[in-house]
Structure formats: C-alpha cells, structure tokens
C-alpha positions as CSV (number, residue, x, y, z in Angstrom):
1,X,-173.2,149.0,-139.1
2,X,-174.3,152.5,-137.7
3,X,-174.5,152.9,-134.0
4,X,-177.7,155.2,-132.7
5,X,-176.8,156.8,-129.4
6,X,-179.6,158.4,-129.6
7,X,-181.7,155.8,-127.3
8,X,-178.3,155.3,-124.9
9,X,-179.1,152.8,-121.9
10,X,-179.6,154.5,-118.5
11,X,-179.4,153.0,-115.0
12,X,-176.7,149.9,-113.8
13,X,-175.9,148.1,-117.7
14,X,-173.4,146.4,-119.6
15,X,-173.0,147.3,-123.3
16,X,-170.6,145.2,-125.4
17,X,-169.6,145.7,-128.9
18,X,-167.5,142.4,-131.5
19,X,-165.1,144.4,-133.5
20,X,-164.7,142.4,-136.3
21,X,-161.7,143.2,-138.0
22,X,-159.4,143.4,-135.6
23,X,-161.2,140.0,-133.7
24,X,-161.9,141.8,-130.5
25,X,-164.1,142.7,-128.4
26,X,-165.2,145.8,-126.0
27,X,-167.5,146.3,-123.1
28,X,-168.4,149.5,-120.7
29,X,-170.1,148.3,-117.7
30,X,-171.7,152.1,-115.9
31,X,-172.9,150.8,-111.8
32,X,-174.5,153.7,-109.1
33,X,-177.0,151.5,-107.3
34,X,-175.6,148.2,-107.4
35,X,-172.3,149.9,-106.0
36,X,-174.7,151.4,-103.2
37,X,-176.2,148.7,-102.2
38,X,-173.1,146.8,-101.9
39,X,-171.5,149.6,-100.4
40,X,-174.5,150.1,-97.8
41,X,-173.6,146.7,-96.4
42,X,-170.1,147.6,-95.1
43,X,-169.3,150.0,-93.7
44,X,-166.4,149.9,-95.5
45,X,-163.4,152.6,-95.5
46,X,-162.8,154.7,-98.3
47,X,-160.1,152.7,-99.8
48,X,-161.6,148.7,-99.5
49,X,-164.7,151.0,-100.8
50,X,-162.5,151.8,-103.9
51,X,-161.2,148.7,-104.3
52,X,-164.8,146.8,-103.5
53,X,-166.1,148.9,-106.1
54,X,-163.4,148.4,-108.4
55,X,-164.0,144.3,-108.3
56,X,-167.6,144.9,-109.1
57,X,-166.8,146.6,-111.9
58,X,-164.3,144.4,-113.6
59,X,-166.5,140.8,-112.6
60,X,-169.3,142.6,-114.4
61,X,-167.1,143.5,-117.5
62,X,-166.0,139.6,-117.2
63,X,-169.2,138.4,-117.3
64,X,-170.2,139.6,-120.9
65,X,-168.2,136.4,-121.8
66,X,-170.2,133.7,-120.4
67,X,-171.3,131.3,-123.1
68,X,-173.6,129.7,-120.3
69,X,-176.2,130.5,-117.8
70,X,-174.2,130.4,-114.4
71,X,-171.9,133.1,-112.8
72,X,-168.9,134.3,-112.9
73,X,-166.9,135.3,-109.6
74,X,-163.9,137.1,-109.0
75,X,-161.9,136.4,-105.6
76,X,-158.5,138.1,-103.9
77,X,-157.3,136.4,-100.9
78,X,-154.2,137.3,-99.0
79,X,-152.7,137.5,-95.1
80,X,-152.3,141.3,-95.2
81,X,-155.0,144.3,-94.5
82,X,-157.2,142.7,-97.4
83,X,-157.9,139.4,-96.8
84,X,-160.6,139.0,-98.7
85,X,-162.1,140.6,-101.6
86,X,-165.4,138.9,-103.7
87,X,-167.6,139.5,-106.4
88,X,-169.5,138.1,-108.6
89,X,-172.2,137.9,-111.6
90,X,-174.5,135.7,-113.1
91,X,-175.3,135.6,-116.9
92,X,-178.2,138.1,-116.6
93,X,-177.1,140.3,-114.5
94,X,-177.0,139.7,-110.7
95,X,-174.3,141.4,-109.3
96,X,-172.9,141.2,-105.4
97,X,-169.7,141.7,-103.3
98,X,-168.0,141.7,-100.0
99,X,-164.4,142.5,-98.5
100,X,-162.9,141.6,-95.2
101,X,-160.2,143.7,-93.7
102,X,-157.9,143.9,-90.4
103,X,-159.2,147.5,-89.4
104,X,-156.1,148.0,-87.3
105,X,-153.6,146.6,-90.0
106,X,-155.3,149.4,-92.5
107,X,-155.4,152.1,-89.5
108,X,-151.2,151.0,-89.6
109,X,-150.7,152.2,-92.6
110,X,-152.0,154.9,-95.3
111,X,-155.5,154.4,-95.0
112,X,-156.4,156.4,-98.2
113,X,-154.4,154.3,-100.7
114,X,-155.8,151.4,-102.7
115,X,-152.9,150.1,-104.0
116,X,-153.4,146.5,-103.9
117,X,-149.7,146.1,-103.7
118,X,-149.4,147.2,-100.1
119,X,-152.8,146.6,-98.7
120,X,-153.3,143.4,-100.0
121,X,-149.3,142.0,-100.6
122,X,-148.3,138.5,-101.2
123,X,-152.4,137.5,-102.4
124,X,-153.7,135.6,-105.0
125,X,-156.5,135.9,-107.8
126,X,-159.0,133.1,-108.7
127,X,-161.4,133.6,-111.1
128,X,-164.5,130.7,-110.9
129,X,-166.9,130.2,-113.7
130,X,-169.4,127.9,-112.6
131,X,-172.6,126.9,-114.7
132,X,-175.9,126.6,-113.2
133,X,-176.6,123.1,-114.2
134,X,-173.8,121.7,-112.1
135,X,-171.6,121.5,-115.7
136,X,-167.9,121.6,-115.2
137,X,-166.1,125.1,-113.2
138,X,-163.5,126.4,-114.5
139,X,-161.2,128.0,-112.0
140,X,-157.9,130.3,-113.0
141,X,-155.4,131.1,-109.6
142,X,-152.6,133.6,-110.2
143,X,-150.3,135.3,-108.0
144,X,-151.9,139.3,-107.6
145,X,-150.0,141.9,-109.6
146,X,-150.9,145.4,-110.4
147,X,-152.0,148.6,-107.7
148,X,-155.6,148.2,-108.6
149,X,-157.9,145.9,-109.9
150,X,-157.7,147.0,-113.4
151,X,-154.0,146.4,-113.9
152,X,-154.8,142.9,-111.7
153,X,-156.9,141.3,-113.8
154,X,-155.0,142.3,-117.3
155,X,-152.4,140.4,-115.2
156,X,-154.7,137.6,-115.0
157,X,-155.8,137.0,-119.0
158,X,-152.2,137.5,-119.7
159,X,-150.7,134.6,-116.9
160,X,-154.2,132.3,-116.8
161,X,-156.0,132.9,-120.3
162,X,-152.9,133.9,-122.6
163,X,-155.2,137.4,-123.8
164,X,-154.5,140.1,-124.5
165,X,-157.1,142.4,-122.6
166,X,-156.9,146.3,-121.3
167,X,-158.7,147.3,-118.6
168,X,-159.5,150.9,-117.4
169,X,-161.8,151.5,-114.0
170,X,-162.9,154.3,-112.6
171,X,-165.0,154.5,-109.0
172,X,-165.7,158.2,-107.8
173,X,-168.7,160.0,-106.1
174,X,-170.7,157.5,-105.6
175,X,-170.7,155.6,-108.9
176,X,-168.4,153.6,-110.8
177,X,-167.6,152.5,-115.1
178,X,-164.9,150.3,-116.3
179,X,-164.2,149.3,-119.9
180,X,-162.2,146.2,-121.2
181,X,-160.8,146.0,-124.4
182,X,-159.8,142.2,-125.2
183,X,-158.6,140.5,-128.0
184,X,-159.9,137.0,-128.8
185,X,-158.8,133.8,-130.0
186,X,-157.7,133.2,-133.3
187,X,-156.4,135.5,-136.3
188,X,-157.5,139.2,-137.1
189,X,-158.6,140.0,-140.5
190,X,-156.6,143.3,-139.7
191,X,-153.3,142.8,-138.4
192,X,-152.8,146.3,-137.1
193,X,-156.4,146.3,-136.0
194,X,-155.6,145.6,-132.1
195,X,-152.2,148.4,-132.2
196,X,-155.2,150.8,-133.7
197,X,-158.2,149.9,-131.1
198,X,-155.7,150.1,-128.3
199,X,-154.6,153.3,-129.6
200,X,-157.9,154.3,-129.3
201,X,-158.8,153.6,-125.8
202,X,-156.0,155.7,-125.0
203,X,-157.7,158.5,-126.0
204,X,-160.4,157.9,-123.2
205,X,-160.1,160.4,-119.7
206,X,-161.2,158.4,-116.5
207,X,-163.8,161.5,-116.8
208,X,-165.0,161.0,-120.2
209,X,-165.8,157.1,-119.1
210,X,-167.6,157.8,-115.8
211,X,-169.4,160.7,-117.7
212,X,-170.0,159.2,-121.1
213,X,-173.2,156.9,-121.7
214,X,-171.8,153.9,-123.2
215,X,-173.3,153.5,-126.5
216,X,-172.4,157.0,-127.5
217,X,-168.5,156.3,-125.7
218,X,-168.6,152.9,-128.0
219,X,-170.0,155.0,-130.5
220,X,-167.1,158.0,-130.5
221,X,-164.2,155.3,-130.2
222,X,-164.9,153.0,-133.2
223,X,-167.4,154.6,-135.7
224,X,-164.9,153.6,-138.2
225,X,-164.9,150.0,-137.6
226,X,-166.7,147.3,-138.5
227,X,-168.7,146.1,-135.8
228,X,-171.5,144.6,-134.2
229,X,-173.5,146.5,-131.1
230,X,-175.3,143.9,-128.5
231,X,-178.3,145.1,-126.5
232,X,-177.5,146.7,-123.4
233,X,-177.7,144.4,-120.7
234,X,-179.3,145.7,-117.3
235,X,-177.3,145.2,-113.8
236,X,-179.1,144.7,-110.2
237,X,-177.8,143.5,-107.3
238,X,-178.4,140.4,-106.3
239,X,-178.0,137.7,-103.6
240,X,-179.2,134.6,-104.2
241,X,-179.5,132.9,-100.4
242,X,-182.8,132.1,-98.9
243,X,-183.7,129.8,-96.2
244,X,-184.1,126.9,-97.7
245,X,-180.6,127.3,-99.6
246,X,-179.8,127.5,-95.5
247,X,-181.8,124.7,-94.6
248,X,-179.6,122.7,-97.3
249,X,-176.9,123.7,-96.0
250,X,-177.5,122.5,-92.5
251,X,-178.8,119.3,-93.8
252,X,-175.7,118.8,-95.2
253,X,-173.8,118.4,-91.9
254,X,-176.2,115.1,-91.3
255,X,-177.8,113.9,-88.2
256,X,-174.8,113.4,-85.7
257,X,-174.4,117.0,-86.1
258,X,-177.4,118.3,-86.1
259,X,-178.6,116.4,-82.8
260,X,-175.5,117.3,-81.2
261,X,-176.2,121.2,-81.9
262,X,-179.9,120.6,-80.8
263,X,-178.9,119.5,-77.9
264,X,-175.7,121.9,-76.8
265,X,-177.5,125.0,-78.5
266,X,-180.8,124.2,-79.4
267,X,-180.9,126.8,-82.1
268,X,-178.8,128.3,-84.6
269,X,-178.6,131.9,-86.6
270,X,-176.5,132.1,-89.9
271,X,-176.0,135.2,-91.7
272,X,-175.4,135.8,-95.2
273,X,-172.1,137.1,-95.8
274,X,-173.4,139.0,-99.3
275,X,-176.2,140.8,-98.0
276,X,-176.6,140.5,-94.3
277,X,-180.2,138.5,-94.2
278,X,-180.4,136.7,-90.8
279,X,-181.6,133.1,-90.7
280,X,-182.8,131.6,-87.4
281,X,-183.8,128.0,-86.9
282,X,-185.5,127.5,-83.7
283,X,-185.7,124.0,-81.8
284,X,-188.8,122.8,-84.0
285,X,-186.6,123.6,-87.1
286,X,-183.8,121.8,-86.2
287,X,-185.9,118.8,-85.3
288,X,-187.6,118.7,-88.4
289,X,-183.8,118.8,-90.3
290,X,-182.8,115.8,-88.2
291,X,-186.5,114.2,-89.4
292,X,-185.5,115.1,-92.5
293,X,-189.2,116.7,-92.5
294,X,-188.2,120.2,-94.3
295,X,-188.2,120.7,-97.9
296,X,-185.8,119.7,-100.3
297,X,-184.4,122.8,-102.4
298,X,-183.5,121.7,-105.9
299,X,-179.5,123.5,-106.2
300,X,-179.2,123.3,-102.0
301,X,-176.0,123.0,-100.2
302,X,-174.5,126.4,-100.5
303,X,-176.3,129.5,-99.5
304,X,-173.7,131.5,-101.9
C-alpha cells in the first residue's frame, strides 16, 4: 500500500500501522492537552511530571491492542518517593492519570531525576485489561525494571507477555510522543524482518518523534514494507466518575454503615482521585441510600 501524509492527524491521536512481513506491529501516540490536563491536576514536580507523562504515553500506545471495548490501565506501586503511579485508557480513547509521592522523600534526594530506579526502588508493575461488559480481566504483575517507563514496560512484554516490543518516549515542553514497536504472535513471513524494523527505529532522534506527525514518521520509517495503515485514532482525557457511580459506591457499604455515618457524621464528601470533582451527600442523601430511594446506576460500585 502507499501511505499519504499529506492529510497527517493533528491534535492528541494514536496512529498504528500491521507490518506484515515481518508480523509486527507499530504505533506513535502524539499527547499536548491530555498531558495538560492531567498535569493541571497536580501540581506535580518536574520529575513525577516526566514520569506521569511518560505513563500516559506508553498506556495509550498499549491500548491500540485491545480486541474489546473496556480499558486498559497501567499501575507502579512501591514504598519509596513514588508510590503510586496510574494511567489508563479505554478502547476509544479516554485517557487519565495520577501519581502519589512523599514530597520530603523526593526533596531527599535529586529532585530532577526520573529514574524510576531510585525514585521509585523495589516497586512493581501491573498491567489490568478489564472489558466493559464485566468479561474476564486480565492482570500481568512484574517486578519494575528499567530508569523510565519506556525501558519498564519492554521489561514487562518480555517477563509477563513473552514479546518482543521496543519502546521509545519522549515528554518535553509541554507535550509528549512515544512509539512501540512490537512483534506479535506467531511466524514472520520475513525472518530478518524484525532485525530490519528494529534497525529502523533506531534511526529515530527523540526530536524527530516529538516533532514528526505520525503518519508522515510511519511513513519515512517503512515505505518499503508491506503494510497496512489504521485510521488515526483521537485522544481526550477522560474521567469516567459521576455521582451516581459515587452513590454506588456508598450503597455498597450497606445499611449498618451507612446509618452509623448518618448518625456520627451526617454527611460525607468523596473526591475523585483522577480529576478532582467533589461529591457531597448531605443528610437527605444519605437517608435516601439507607432507603434505598436513589437510583440504581447500571456499571455502579467503583467510581474509577
């Protein structure tokens, strides 16, 4: 086939392109408002910033797999600076992500690194995939290797999924673009075909993939190979809670519970963690929980 750059995509997307003969696959994932947003709802210091923006990144490249309409999520965990690091991405698009951090423990050391290795030592990655119609999740847990979240998650395929995948990331200025470079399942038609794509990828600057559309990058890199170009798909953020997802939630704890905070509280406030949207419930609320008078949300009992 011929590629046309000459319409390239524009704004927060996700291109992917099948290479058939070597049986991989590439995508280039380009964020500036989603990474704001997220961003906005720190504030975050420059080097959970890099790494937050980082995550984003590769749980949007990770998502052009999903056979399913669901999300994917991306989580680090661990007892040092970082101790917690989230993203994810639904099937069409919706993107979000949060990090939680000891402010002294990151003051301690060098605050500008983001090398995973020190600020968040000794963690663990877990990638969920969870459908929407409450089908089976798959979850993968692996120690965390690697100084960013590039080299992290090639870690991952190789331990959990038994790919082979490459991974660059880039998150500068302001804006952010990753590309992953994975071979799939099963026997190449080429046998040299994943030693010449990865040969190829080497030839990519950090610059020319944050300044590079990405069907003219996908374009430059494999004009010579058979392949097949997808549509670009468009990236937003996203947070999915509202107050009746809350209201689930709540019901969820029962009566007993729910009488016993009426009457030592008589109200309560939850905040998303995502996005920061404040949810009160006021007496009359929680009365109407314990009546069971509130409406019924159809996916309730998680506001995440």
């Amino acid at each position: 086939m011929s590629d046309d750059p000459r319409e390239p995509p524009t704004g927060d997307h996700l291109q992917r392109v099948l290479l058939e003969a070597a049986n991989a696959r590439c995508v280039v994932v380009h964020l500036d408002r989603v990474l704001a947003e997220v961003l906005a709802r720190g504030p975050y210091p420059p080097a959970v910033a890099g790494l937050l923006g980082e995550a984003l990144v590769v749980t949007a490249l990770c998502s052009s797999g999903l056979k399913f309409e669901g999300r994917i999520s991306l989580q680090l965990r661990s007892g040092s600076a970082l101790s917690l690091l989230m993203a994810d991405c639904t099937d069409d698009g919706g993107l979000r992500g949060l990090a939680r951090f000891d402010a002294k423990a990151l003051a301690a050391g060098s605050a500008g690194s983001v090398d995973l290795r020190r600020l968040a030592a000794g963690g663990t990655l877990t990638m969920t995939l969870e459908p929407s119609d409450r089908g089976q999740t798959y979850q993968g847990i692996v120690p965390l290797l690697g100084s960013g979240m590039a080299e992290a998650m090639e870690a991952y395929f190789r331990q959990s999924e038994q790919l082979e995948t490459r991974i660059r990331v880039i998150v500068r200025d302001g804006a952010a673009a990753g590309i992953l470079l994975q071979k799939l399942p099963g026997e190449a038609p080429d046998p040299d075909g994943w030693n010449r794509l990865g040969r190829l990828l080497d030839t990519v600057s950090v610059d020319e993939l944050q300044a590079t559309d990405s069907a003219t990058l996908l374009h430059r890199l494999f004009h010579e190979e058979p392949r097949r170009l997808f549509p670009a798909r468009p990236l937003a953020f996203h947070c999915p809670c509202s107050r009746e997802r809350v209201m689930a939630v709540l019901r969820s704890l029962g009566e007993a519970e729910l009488t016993d905070i009426l009457e030592s509280r008589g109200e309560v406030d939850v905040d998303c963690q995502f996005c920061n949207e404040n949810y009160a419930f006021d007496r009359l609320d929680l009365e109407q929980l314990i009546r069971n008078d509130a409406p019924e949300v159809p996916d309730g009992g998680s506001i995440h």
